[in-house]
ChimeraX commands (.cxc) that place a marker at each C-alpha (Angstrom):
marker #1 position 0.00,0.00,0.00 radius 0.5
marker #1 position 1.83,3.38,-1.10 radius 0.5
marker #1 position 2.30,6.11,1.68 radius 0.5
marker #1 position -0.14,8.99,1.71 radius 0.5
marker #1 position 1.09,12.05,-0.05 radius 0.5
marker #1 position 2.19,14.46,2.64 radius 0.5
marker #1 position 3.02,11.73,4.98 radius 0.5
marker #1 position 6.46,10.57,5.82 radius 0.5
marker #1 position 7.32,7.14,4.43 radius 0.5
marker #1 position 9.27,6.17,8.13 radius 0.5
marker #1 position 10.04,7.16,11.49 radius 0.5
marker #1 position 13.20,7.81,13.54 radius 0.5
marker #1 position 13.67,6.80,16.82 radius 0.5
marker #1 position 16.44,7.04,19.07 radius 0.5
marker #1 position 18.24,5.38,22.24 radius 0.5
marker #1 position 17.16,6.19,25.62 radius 0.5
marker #1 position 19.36,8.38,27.32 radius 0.5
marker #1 position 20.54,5.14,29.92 radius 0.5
marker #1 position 20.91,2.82,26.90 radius 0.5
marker #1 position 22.49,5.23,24.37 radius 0.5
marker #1 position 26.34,4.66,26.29 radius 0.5
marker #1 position 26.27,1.19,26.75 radius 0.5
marker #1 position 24.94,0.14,23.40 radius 0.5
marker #1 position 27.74,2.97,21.89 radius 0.5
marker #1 position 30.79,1.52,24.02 radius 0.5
marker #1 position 29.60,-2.10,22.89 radius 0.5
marker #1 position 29.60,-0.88,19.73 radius 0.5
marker #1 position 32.86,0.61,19.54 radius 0.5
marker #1 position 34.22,-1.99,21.06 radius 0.5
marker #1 position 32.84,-4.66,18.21 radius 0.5
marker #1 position 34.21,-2.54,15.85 radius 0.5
marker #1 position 38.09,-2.49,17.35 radius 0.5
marker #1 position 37.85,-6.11,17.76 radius 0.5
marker #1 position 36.74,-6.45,13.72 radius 0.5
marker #1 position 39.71,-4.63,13.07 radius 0.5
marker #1 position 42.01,-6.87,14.96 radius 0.5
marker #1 position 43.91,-9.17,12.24 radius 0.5
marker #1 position 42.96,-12.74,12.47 radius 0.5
marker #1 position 44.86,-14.71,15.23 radius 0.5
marker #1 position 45.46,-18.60,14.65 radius 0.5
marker #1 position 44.90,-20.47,17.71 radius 0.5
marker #1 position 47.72,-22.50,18.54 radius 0.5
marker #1 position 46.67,-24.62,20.89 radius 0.5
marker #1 position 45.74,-28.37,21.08 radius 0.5
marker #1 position 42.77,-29.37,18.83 radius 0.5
marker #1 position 41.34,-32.33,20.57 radius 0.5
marker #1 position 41.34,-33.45,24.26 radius 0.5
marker #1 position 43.72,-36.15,25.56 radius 0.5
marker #1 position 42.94,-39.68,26.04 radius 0.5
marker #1 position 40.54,-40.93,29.45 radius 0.5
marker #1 position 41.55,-43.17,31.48 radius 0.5
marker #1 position 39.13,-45.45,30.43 radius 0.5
marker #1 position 40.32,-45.12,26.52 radius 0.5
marker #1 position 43.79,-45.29,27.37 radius 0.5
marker #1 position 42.72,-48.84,29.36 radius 0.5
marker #1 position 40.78,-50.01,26.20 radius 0.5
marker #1 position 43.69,-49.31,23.36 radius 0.5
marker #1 position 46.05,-51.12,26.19 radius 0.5
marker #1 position 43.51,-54.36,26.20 radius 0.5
marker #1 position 43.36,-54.45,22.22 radius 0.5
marker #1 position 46.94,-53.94,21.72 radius 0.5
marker #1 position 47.25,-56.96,24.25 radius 0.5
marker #1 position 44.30,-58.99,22.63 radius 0.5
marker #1 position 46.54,-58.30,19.05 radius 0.5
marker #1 position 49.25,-59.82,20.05 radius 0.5
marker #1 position 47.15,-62.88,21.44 radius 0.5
marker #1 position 45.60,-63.18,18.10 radius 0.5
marker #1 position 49.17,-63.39,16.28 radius 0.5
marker #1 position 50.47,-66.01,18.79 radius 0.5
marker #1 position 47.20,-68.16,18.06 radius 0.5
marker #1 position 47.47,-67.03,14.27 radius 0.5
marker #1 position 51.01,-68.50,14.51 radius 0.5
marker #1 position 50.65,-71.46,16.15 radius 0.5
marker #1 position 46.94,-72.30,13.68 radius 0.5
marker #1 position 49.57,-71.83,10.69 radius 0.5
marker #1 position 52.18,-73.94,11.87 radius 0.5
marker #1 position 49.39,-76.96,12.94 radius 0.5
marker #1 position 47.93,-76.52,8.98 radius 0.5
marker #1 position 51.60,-77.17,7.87 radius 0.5
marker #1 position 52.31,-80.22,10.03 radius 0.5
marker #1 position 48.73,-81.73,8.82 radius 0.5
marker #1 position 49.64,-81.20,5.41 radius 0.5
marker #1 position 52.47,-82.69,5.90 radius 0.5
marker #1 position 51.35,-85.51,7.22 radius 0.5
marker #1 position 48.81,-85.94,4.88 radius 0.5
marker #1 position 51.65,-85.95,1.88 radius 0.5
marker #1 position 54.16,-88.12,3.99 radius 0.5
marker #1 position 52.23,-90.85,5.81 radius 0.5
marker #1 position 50.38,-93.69,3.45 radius 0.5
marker #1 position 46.32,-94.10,4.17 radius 0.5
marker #1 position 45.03,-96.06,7.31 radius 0.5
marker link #1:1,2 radius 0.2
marker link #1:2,3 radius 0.2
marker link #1:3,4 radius 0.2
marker link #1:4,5 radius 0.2
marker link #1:5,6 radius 0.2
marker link #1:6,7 radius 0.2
marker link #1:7,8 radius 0.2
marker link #1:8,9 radius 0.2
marker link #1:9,10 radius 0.2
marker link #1:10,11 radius 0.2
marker link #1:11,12 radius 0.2
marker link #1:12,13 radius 0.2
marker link #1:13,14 radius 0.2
marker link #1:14,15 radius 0.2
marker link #1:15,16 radius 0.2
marker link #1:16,17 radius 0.2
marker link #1:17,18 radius 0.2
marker link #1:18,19 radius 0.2
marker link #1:19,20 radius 0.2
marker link #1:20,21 radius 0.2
marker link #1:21,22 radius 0.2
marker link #1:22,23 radius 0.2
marker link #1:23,24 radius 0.2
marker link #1:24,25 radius 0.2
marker link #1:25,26 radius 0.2
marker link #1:26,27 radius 0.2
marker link #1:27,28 radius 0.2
marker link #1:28,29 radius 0.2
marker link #1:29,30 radius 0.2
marker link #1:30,31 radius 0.2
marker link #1:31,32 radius 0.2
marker link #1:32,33 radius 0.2
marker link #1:33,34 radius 0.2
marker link #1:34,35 radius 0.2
marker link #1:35,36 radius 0.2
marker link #1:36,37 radius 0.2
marker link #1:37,38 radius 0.2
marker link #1:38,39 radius 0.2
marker link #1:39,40 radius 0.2
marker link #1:40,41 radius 0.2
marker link #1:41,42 radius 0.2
marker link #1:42,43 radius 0.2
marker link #1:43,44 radius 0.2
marker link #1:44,45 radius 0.2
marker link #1:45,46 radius 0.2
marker link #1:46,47 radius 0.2
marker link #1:47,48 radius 0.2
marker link #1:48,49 radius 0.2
marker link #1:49,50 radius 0.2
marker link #1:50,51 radius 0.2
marker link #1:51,52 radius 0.2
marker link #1:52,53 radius 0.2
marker link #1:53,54 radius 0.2
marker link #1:54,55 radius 0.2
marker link #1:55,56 radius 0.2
marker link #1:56,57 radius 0.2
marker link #1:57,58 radius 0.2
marker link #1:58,59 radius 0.2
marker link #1:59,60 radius 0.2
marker link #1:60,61 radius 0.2
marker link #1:61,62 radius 0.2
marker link #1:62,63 radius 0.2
marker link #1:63,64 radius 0.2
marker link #1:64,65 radius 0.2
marker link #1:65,66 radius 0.2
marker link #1:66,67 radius 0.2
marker link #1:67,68 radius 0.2
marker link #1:68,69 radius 0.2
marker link #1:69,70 radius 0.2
marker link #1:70,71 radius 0.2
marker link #1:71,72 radius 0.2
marker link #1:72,73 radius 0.2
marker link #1:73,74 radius 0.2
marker link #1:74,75 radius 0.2
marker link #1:75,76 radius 0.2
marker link #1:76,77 radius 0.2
marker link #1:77,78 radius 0.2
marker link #1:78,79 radius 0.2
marker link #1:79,80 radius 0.2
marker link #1:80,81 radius 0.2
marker link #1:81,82 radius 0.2
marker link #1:82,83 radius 0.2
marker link #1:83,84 radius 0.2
marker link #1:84,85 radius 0.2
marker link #1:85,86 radius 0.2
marker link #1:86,87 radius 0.2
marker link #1:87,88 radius 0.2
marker link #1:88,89 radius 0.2
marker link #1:89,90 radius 0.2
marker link #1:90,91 radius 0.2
view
């Protein structure tokens, strides 16, 4: 709907006298702080290890080695049954 003729197409208000130096140091201050150049952070990016997840990685790097002992041992029982099977004549 156009404005009236005459009429003014928007008002101006302004701060109240309380607000006006707050909001104006805030302000200020936002605008010294955009003008700051960018600063890296340099810290660390994630958070250490728990307890608790340092426990777990301990119990699978101990369950790995387990599994390579067993892994070892199931490889060297498929040779000697192959062998067997090649060297010994049928029951």
């Amino acid at each position: 709907m156009a404005d009236p003729v005459g009429q003014p197409a928007s008002t101006t208000e302004s701060l109240s006298g309380w607000a006006a130096p707050y909001v104006t140091g805030m302000l200020a201050k936002g605008e010294a702080l955009a003008n700051q150049p960018y600063q890296a952070y340099g810290g660390p990016l994630t958070a250490g290890q728990s307890g608790l997840q340092t426990q777990a990685f301990q119990g699978l790097a101990g369950i790995n080695v387990q599994l390579r002992r067993w892994v070892g041992l199931l490889q060297l029982a498929l040779l000697l049954a192959q062998r067997l099977r090649t060297t010994c004549p049928p029951l």
